[in-house]
C-alpha positions as CSV (number, residue, x, y, z in Angstrom):
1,X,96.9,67.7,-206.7
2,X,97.8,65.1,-204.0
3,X,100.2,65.4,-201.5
4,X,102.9,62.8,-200.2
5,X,106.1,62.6,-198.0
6,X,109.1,59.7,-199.3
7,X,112.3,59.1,-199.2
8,X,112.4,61.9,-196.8
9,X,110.7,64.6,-199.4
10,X,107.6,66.7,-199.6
11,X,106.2,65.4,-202.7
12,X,103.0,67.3,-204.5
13,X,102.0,64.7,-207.6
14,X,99.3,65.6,-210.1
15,X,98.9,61.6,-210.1
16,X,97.7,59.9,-207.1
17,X,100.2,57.4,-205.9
18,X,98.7,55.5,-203.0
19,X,102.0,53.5,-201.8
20,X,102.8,56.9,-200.6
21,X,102.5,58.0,-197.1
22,X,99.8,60.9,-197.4
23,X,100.9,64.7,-196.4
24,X,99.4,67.6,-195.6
25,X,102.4,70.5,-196.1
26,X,100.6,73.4,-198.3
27,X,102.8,74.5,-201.2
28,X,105.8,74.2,-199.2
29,X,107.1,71.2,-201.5
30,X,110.4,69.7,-202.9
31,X,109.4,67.4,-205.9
32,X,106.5,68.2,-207.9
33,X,105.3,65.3,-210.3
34,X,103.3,66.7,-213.4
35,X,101.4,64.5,-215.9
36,X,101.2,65.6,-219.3
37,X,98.4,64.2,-221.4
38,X,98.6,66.6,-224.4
39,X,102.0,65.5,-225.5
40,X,103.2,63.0,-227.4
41,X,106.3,60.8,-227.3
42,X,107.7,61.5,-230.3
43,X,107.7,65.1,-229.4
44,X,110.7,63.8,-227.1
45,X,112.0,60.8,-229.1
46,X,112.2,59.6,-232.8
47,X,110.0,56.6,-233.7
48,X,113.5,53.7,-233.8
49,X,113.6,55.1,-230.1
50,X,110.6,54.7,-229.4
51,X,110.2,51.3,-230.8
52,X,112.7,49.9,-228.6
53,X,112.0,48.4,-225.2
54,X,113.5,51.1,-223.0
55,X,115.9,54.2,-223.0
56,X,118.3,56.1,-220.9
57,X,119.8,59.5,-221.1
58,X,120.6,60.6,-217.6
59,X,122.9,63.5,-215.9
60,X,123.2,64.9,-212.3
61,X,120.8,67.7,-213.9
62,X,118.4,66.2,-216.4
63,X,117.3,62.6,-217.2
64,X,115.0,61.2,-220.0
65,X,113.7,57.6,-218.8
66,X,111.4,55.9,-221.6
67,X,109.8,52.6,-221.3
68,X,107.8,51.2,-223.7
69,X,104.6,50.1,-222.1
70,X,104.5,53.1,-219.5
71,X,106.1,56.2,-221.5
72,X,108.2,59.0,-220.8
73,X,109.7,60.2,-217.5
74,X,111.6,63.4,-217.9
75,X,113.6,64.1,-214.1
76,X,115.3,67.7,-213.6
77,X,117.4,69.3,-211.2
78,X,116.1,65.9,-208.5
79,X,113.1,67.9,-207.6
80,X,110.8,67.8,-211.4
81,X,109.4,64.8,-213.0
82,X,107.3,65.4,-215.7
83,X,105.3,62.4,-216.9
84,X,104.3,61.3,-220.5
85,X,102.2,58.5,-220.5
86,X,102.2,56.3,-223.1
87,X,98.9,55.4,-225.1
88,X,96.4,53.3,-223.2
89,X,98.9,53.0,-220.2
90,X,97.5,52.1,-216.7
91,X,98.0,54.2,-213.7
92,X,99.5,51.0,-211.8
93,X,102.4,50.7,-214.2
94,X,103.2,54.4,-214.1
95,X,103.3,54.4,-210.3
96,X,105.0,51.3,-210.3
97,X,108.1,53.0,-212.6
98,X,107.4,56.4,-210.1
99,X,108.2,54.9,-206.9
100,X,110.7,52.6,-208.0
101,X,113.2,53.5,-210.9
102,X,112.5,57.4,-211.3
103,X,112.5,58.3,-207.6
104,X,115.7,56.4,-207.6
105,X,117.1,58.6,-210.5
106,X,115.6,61.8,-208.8
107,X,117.3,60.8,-205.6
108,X,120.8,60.6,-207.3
109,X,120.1,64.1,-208.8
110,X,119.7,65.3,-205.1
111,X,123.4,63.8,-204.8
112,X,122.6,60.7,-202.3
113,X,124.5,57.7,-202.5
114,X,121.4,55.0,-204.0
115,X,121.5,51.7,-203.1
116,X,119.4,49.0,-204.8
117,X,118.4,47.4,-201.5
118,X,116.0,46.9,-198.7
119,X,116.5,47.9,-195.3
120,X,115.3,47.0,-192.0
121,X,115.8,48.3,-188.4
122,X,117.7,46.7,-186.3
123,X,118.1,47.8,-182.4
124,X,118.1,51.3,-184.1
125,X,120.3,51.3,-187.1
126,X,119.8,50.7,-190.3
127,X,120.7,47.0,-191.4
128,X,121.2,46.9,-195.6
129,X,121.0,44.1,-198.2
130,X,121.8,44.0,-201.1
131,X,121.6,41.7,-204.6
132,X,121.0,41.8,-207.8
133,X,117.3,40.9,-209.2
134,X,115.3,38.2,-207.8
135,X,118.2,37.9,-205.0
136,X,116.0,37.8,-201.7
137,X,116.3,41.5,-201.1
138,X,112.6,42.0,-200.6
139,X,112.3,38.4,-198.9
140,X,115.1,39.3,-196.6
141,X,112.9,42.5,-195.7
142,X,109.5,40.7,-195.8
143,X,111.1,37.9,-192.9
144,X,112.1,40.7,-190.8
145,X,109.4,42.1,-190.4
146,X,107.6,39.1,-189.8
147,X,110.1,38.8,-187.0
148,X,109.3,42.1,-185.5
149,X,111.6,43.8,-187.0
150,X,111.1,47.3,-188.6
151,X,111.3,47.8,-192.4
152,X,112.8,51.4,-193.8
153,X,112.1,50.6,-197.6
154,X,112.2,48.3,-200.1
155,X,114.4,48.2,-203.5
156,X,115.6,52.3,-202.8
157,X,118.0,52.7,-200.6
158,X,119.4,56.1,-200.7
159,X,121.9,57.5,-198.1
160,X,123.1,60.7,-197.0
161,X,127.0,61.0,-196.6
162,X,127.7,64.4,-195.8
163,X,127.4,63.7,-192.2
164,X,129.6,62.0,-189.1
165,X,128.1,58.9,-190.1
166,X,126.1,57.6,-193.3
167,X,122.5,58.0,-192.7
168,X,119.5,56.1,-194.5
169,X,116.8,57.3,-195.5
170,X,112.9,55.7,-195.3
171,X,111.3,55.0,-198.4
172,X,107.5,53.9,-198.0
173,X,105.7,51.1,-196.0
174,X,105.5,48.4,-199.2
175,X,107.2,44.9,-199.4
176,X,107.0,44.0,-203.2
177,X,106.8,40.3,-202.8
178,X,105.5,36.1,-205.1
179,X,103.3,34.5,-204.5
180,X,105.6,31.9,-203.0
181,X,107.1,34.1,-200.2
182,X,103.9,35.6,-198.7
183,X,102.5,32.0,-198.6
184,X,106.2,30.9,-196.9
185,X,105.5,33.7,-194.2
186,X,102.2,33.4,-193.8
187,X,100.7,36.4,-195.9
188,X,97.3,36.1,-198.0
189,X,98.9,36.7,-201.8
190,X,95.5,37.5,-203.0
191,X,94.7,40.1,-200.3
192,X,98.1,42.0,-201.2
193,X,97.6,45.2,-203.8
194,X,98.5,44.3,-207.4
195,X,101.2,46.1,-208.8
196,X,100.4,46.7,-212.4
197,X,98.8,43.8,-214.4
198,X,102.2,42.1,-216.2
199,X,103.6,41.6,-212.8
200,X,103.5,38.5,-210.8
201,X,104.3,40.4,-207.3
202,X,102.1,42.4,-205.1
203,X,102.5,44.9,-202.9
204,X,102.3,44.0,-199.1
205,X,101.2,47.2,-197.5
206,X,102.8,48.0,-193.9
207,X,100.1,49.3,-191.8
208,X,102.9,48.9,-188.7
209,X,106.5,48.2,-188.4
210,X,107.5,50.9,-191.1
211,X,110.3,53.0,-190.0
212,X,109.6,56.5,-190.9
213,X,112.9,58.4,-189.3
214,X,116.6,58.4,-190.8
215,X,118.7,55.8,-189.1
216,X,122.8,55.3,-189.3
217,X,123.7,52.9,-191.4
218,X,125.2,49.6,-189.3
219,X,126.4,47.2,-191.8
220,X,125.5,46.2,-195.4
221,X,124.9,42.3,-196.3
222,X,125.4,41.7,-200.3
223,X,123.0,38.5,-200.7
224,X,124.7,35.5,-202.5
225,X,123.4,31.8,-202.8
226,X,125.2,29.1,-201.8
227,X,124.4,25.8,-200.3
228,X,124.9,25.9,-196.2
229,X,125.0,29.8,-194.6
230,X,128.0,31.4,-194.3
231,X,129.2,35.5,-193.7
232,X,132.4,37.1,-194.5
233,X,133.7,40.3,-194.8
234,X,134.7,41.9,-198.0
235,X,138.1,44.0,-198.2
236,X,137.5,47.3,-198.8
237,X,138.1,47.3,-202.4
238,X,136.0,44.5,-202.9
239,X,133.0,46.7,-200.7
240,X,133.5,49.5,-203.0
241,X,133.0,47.4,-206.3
242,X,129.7,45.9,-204.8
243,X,128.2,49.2,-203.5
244,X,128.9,50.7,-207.2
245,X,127.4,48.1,-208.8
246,X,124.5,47.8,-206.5
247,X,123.5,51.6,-206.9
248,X,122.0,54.1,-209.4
249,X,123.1,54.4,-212.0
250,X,125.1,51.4,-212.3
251,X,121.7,49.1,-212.2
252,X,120.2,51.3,-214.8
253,X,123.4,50.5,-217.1
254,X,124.9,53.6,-217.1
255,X,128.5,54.5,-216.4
256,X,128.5,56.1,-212.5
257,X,130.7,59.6,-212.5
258,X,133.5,59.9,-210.1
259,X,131.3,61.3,-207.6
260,X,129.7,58.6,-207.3
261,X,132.4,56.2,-207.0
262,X,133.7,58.6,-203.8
263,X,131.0,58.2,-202.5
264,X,131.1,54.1,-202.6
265,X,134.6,55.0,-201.1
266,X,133.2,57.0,-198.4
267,X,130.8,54.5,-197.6
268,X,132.5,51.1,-197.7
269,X,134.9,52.9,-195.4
270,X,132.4,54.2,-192.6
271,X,130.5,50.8,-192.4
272,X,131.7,47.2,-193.2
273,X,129.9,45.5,-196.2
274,X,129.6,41.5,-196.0
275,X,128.9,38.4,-198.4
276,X,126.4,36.8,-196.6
277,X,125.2,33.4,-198.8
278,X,123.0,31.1,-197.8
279,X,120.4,28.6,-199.6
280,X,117.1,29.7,-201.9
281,X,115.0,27.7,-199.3
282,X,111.8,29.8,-198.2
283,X,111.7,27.7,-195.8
284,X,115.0,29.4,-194.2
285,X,114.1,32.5,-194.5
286,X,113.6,32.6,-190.4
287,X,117.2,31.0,-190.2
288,X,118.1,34.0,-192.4
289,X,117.2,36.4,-189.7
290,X,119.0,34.7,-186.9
291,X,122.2,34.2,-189.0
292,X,121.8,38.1,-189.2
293,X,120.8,39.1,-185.7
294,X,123.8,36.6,-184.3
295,X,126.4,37.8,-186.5
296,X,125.7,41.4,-185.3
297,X,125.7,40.7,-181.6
298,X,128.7,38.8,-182.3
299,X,130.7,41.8,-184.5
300,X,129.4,44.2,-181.8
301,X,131.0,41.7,-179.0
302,X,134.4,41.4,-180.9
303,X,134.7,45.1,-182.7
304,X,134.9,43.3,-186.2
């Protein structure tokens, strides 16, 4: 059994899972991750199911999450996931689904607000962007850090909005990132730790400037492409459409409940969300983060 501490949880995971920080907590856990070798998938889905790509059945109680290649992920109650793997499936491309999609359902379970974004730390609060796939999120992340700047997680974004203000929660210290952006910021892509063999990113692995402690969220950036740079703010309702459709389990195709959508209420209300659009030039991406930095000294100047 090997211990780990994400997304602000205790994790104990009969899999070992080395993007995770390492813990040492006893039996004092909140999510336990069980393989299960001995069953089979069709003692949870009928073969047309299980011919198909993917599949979804998900509540705030129980989810079933199948993929093809990797298998089944059964998620209960946000604090069980029981895994089972699909014949001949790697341990990269279950951990790869783990950390990633299932933690992400697990997390809405728990009743967080999800994000599908990266976050970085800026001054001491939490700086969000967001994006649909093969937006920049994890470049936008990768050049801050290369600036300096501190990353809280990459992809998961959940936040906790029960309190004064929104707080966000670290994931763990991995940028998933081509070929073509660690070579723009000066990474070695063949150094970085494959993710599972059918992928053409890597993992670049944080050994400093991760941001292990919940920070309040400051403002959210919604990535767009465009040709010159340019930021604007969205009206609220316009916020509240992006942060649903930017969050589990909108990104997972699945009609969100209305306590989600409160919650994308609650949020776009406590912290401005932006359109920030700029050009796909790797080239920029250091232009990215003083477009970013400026802005905020400027909104913090003005009250905006």
């Amino acid at each position: 059994m090997f211990s780990y501490f994400a997304y602000g949880l205790r994790i104990q995971s009969d899999l070992a899972i080395p993007e995770f920080p390492e813990a040492d907590f006893g039996c004092d856990r909140e999510v336990a991750i069980t393989l299960k070798n001995e069953y089979a998938l069709t003692d949870y889905l009928p073969e047309q199911v299980i011919e198909k790509f993917g599949y979804l059945k998900l509540t705030r109680k129980d989810a079933l999450f199948y993929i093809k290649q990797a298998g089944i992920f059964l998620v209960t109650a946000g604090a069980e996931v029981t895994v089972i793997p699909a014949p001949g499936v790697t341990e990269s491309l279950l951990r790869f689904y783990l950390v990633g999609t299932v933690m992400g359902i697990l997390l809405y379970q728990r009743e967080l607000l999800v994000l599908h974004a990266s976050a970085v730390d800026i001054n001491g609060e939490a700086v969000a962007f967001l994006g649909e796939s093969g937006e920049g999120k994890s470049s936008a992340a990768a050049a801050f850090q290369a600036a300096n700047y501190g990353v809280m997680t990459d992809d998961v974004a959940p936040i906790i909005l029960d309190q004064t203000s929104p707080i966000l929660i670290p994931g763990f210290p991995q940028i998933k990132l081509s070929r073509e952006i660690a070579i723009a910021l000066d990474h070695d892509f063949e150094s970085l730790a494959p993710l599972h063999s059918t992928s053409e990113k890597r993992g670049y692995r944080l050994n400093s400037r991760f941001v292990q402690r919940p920070l309040t969220v400051r403002h959210i950036y919604v990535l767009a492409t465009d040709s010159d740079f340019r930021i604007e703010r969205l009206a609220h309702q316009d916020a509240v459409v992006e942060l649903s459709r930017h969050s589990r389990p909108s990104t997972l195709f699945h009609k969100p409940d209305s306590q989600h959508f409160l919650q994308c209420v609650s949020l776009a209300r406590e912290c401005p969300v932006y359109r920030l659009s700029r050009p796909r030039d790797l080239a920029l991406l250091p232009e990215l983060v003083h477009q970013v930095t400026s802005h905020l000294s400027l909104v913090s100047l003005i009250g905006s």
